[in-house]
C-alpha positions as CSV (number, residue, x, y, z in Angstrom):
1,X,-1.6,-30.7,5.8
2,X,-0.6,-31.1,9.4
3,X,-3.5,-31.0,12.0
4,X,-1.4,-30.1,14.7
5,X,-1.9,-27.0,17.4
6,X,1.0,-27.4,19.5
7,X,4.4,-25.6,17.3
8,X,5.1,-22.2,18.7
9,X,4.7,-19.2,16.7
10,X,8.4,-18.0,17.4
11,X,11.5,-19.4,15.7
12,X,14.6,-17.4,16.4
13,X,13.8,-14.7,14.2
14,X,11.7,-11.6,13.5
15,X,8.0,-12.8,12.2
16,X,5.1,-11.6,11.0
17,X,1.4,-12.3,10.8
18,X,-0.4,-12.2,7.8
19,X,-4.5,-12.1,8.3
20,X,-7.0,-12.6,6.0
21,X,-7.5,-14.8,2.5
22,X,-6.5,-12.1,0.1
23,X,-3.7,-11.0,2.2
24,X,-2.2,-14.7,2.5
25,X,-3.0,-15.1,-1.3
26,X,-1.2,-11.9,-2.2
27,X,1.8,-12.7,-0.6
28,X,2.1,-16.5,-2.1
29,X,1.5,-15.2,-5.3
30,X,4.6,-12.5,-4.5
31,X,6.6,-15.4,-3.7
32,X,7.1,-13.8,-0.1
33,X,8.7,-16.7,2.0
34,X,6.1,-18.1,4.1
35,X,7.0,-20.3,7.4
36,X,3.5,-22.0,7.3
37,X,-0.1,-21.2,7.0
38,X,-2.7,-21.7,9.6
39,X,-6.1,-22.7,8.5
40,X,-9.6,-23.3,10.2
41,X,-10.8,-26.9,9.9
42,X,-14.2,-25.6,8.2
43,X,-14.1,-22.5,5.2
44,X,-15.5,-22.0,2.0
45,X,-14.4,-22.7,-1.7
46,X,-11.8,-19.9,-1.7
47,X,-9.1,-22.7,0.2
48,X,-8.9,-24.8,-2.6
49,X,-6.8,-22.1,-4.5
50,X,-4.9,-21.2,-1.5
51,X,-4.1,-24.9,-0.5
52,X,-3.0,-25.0,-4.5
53,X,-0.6,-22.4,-4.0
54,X,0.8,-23.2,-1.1
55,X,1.5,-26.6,-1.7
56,X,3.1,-25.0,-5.6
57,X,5.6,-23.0,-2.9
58,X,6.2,-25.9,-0.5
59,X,4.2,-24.2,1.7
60,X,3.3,-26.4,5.0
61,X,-0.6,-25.8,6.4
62,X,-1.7,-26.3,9.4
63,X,-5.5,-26.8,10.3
64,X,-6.3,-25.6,13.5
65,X,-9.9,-24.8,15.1
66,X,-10.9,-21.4,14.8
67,X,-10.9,-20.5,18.1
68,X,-7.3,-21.0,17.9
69,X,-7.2,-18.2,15.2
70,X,-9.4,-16.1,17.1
71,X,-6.3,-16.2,19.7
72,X,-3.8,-15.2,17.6
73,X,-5.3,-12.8,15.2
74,X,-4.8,-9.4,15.6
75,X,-6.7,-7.8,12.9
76,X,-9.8,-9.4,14.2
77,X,-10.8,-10.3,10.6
78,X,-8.9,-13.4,9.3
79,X,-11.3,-15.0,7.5
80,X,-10.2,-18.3,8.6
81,X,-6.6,-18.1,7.4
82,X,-3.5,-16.8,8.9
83,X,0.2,-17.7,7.9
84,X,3.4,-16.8,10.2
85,X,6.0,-15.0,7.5
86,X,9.6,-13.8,7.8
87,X,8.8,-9.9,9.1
88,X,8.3,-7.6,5.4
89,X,11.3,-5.1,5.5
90,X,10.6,-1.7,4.8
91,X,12.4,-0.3,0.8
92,X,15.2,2.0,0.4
93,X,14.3,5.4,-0.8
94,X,17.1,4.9,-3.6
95,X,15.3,2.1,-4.7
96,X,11.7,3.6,-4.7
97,X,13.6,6.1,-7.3
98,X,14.5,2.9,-9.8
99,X,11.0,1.8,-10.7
100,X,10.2,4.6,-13.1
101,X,11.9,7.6,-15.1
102,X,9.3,9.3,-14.0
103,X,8.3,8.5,-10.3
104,X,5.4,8.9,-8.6
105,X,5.5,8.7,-4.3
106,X,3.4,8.9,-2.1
107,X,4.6,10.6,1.5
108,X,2.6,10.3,4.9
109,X,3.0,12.7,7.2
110,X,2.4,11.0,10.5
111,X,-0.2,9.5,9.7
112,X,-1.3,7.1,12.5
113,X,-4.1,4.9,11.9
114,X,-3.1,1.5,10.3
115,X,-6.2,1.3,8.6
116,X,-6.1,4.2,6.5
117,X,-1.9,3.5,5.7
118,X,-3.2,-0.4,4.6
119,X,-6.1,1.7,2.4
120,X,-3.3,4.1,0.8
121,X,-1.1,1.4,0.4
122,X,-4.1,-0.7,-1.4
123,X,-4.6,2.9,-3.5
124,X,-1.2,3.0,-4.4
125,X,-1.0,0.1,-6.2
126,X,-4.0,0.5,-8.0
127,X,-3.0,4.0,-9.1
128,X,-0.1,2.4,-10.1
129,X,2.2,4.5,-7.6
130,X,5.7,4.0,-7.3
131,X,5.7,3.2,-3.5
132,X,5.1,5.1,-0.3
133,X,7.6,6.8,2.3
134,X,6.9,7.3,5.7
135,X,8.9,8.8,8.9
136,X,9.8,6.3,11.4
137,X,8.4,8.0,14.5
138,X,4.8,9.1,15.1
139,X,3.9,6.9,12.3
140,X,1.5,3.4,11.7
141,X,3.9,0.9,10.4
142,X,4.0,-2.4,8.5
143,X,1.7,-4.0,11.3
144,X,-0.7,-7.1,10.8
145,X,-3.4,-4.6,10.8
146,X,-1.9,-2.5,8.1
147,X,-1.3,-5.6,5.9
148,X,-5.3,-6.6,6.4
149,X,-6.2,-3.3,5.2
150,X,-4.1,-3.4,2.2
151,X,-5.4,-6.2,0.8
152,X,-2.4,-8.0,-0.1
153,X,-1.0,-4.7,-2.0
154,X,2.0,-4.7,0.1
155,X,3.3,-7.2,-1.5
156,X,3.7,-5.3,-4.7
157,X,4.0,-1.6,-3.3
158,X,7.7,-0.8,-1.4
159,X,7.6,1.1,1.8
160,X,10.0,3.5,2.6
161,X,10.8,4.3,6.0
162,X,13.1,7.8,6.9
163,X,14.2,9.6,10.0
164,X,13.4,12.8,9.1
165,X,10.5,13.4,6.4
166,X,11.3,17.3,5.8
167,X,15.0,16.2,5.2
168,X,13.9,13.6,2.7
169,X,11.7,15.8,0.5
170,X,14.0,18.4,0.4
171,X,16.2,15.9,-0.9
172,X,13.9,14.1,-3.5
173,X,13.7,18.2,-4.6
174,X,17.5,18.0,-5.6
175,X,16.9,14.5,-7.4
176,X,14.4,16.9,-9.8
177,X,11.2,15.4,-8.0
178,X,7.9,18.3,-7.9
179,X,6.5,17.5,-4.0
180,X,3.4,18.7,-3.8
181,X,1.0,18.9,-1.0
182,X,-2.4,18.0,-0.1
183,X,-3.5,20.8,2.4
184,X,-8.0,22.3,2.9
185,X,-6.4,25.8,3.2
186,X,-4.4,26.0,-0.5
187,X,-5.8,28.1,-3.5
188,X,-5.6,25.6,-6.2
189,X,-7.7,22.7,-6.6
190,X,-6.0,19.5,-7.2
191,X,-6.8,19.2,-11.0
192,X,-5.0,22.5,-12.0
193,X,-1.9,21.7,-11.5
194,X,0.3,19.4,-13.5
195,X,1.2,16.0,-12.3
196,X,2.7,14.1,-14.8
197,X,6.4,15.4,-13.6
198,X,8.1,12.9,-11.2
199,X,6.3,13.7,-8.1
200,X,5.6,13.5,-4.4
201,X,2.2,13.8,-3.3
202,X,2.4,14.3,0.6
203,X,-0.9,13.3,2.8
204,X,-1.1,15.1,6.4
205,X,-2.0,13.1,9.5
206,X,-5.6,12.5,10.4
207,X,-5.8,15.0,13.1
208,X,-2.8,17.7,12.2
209,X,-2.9,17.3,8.4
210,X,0.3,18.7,7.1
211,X,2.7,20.0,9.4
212,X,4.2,23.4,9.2
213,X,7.6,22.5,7.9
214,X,6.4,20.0,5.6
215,X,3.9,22.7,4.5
216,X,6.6,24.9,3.8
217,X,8.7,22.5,2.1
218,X,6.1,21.9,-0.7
219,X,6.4,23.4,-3.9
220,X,2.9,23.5,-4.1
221,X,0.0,22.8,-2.1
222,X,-3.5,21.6,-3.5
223,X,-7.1,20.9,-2.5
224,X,-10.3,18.9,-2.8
225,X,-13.1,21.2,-3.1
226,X,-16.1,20.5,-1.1
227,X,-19.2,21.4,-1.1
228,X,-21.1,19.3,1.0
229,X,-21.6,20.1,4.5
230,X,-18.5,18.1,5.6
231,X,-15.4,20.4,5.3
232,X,-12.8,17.3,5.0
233,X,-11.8,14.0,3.9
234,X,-9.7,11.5,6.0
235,X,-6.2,11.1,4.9
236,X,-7.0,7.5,2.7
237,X,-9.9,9.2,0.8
238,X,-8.0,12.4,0.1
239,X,-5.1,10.5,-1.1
240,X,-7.2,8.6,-3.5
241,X,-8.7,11.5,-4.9
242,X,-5.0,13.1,-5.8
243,X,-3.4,9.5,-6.6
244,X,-6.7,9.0,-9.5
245,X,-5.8,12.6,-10.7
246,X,-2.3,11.7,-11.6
247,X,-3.3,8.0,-12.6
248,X,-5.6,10.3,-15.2
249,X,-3.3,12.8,-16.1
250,X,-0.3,10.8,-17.2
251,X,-2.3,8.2,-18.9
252,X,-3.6,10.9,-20.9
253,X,-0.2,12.0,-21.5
254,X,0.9,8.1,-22.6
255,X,1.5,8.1,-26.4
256,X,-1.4,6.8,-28.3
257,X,-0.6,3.8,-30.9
258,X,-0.3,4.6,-34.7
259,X,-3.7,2.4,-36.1
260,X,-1.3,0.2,-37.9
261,X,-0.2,-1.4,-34.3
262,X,-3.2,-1.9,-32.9
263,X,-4.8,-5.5,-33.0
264,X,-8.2,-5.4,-34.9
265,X,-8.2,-9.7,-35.7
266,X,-12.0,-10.9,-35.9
267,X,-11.8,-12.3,-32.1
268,X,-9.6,-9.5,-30.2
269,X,-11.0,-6.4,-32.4
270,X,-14.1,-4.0,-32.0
């Protein structure tokens, strides 16, 4: 490990900064290409695994004091750890499409706060979601403060950016994807309608929700009753409510094994 302070940040190409344990875990277990990590000279067990890892990918790390992270972080929560990667670049739609015959997106529209896009991206991949597509203007991004909120799922869930978001879903409509919105004013609640189709779930912005043309684009719209004295959720929690719903439906929907394939041995069965 190299106890030096003094290497600038920059090297002649785009970088980015990934804050946090889990997040800098995450990414080494993705195999994303790392420049180094930056460490704090005092932390708890949790390095040994990360040093592990790192030094498994040839990974250089530097220990610096922690006031030297404090500089540099930008999340304001890095735990202690903080490694300089080659800048994540956002998916292709096309290949978003590739992942499943039977996709599942996710589509933000302008949502702002990185917080809640690192929390939907962190949803995603737990829901098992195929990735998430955003516009690229009045949008959060793939920002440090994104990546700390999602945990480290951004390494395993592709984001898509696109100019125009209406344009998009009318054309995932001609690929034979169902987009379906999640709007407070709709007359269906979320569970009646069917979701195991390939499938865009759209999320509104925090302050706007859905916009009028993206409304209208929808082939259906959907909400989350309520009926405590709140009359909303923000756009992270709403989006996990509708992302568990189609987690629920399709995997009631996945064939069930014939009881000749299922493994009953004395040390795996019930």
């Amino acid at each position: 490990m190299d106890g030096g302070e003094g290497r600038p940040l920059r090297e002649g190409r785009p970088l980015d900064q990934i804050e946090g344990m889990n997040p800098v875990l995450e990414a080494l277990r993705a195999g994303r290409p790392l420049v180094r990590i930056l460490m704090a000279r005092s932390g708890n067990g949790a390095r040994d695994m990360l040093v592990a890892l790192a030094r498994e990918h040839g990974v250089p790390i530097q220990l610096v004091e922690r006031e030297h992270l404090d500089r540099l972080a930008r999340s304001r929560a890095h735990q202690g750890v903080l490694a300089i990667a080659a800048a994540m670049g956002y998916a292709d739609l096309a290949a978003l499409l590739k992942r499943s015959p039977c996709p599942f997106l996710v589509a933000l529209d302008e949502l702002q706060d990185p917080q809640n896009l690192g929390a939907i991206i962190r949803t995603a991949d737990a829901a098992g979601a195929d990735g998430v597509v955003l516009p690229a203007r009045r949008s959060a991004g793939l920002s440090p403060g994104t990546l700390k909120a999602a945990a480290g799922a951004a390494e395993h869930v592709p984001v898509a950016r696109v100019t125009n978001l209406v344009q998009t879903l009318r054309e995932l409509k001609e690929k034979n994807l169902w987009v379906v919105g999640a709007d407070p004013a709709a007359d269906r609640p979320y569970w009646e309608l069917d979701l195991t189709v390939p499938l865009v779930i759209v999320v509104g912005g925090e302050h706007r929700g859905l916009r009028r043309l993206t409304r209208q684009t929808c082939d259906h719209l959907l909400r989350i009753p309520m009926v405590g004295r709140l009359n909303s959720l923000n756009a992270a929690a709403a989006a996990a409510v509708v992302m568990f719903e189609v987690r629920r439906q399709r995997d009631l929907r996945a064939p069930v094994p014939a009881p000749g394939a299922l493994d009953l041995s004395s040390d795996g069965g019930l």
